[in-house]
N, C-alpha and C positions, 0 to 999 in steps of 0.2 A: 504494500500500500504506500502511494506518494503522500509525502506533505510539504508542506515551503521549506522544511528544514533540509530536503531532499532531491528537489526540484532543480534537475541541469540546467545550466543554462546552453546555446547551440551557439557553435563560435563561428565563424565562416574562416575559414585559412584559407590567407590572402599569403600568395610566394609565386615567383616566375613559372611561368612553361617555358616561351620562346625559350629558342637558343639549343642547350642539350636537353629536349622533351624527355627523354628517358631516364636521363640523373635528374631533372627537378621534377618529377613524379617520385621519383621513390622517395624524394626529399621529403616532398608531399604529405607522404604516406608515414614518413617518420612524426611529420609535426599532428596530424591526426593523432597519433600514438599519444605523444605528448599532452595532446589537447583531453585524449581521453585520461592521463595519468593523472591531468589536475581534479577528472572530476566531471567534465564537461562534455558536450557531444559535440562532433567537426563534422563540418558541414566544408569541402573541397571538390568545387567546380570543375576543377582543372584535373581530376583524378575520376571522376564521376563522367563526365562530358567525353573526357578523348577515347573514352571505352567503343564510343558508337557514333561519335563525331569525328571530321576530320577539319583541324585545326586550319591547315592546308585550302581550305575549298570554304570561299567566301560566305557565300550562304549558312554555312556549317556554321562555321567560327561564329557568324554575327546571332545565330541562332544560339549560340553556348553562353552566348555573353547577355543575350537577352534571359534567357534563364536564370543564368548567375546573380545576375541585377535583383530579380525578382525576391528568389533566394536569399538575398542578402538582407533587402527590407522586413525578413521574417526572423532574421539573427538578432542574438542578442547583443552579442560581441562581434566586433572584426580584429582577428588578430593578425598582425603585417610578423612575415616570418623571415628571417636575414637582412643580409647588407643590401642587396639590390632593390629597386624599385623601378619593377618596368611598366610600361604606361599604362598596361592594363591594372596593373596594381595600383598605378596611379588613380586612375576613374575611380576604383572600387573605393579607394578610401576614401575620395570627393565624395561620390555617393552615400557611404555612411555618414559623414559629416554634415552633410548638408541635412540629412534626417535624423540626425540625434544619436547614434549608433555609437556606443565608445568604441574608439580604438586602442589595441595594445601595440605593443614594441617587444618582440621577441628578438633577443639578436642572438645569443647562444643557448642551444638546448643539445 
């Protein structure tokens, strides 16, 4: 049985794709872990999406990010994960920001 003492909260992990797609997924998938270690549930667009999206093919992509978006307005948290901030990460954080969303700063886990 839940109570508020109990109650996850869903983080959205915000960290690069472009570039090496295949090491910043597994990254990915580490900061999930993480996200789950604190206690919380992770919510990763970019690990969810490339499953059946292809990043590559315009439609696709603007289709992943429209989702993501949506996704994001239902988080609780956005957490930015590493040194890099690439544009897409950029957007996301504008968008939390602009609707009240905190943001963290995870730089090493």
């Amino acid at each position: 049985m839940y109570n508020q003492e109990n109650v996850k909260k869903l983080i959205y992990v915000c960290s690069p794709l472009k570039g090496d797609i295949e090491n910043n997924i597994k990254k990915a998938i580490q900061y999930c872990r993480f996200v789950f270690l604190q206690g919380h549930i992770p919510y990763a667009p970019h690990v969810i999406f490339t499953q059946f999206l292809d990043d590559a093919v315009e439609s696709e992509r603007n289709a992943a990010i429209e989702m993501g978006n949506i996704m994001l307005l239902k988080c609780d948290e956005l957490w930015v994960f590493g040194d890099t901030i690439s544009s897409g990460m950029n957007s996301e954080m504008e968008l939390a920001f602009r609707n009240k969303i905190p943001i963290k700063t995870i730089k090493n886990i």
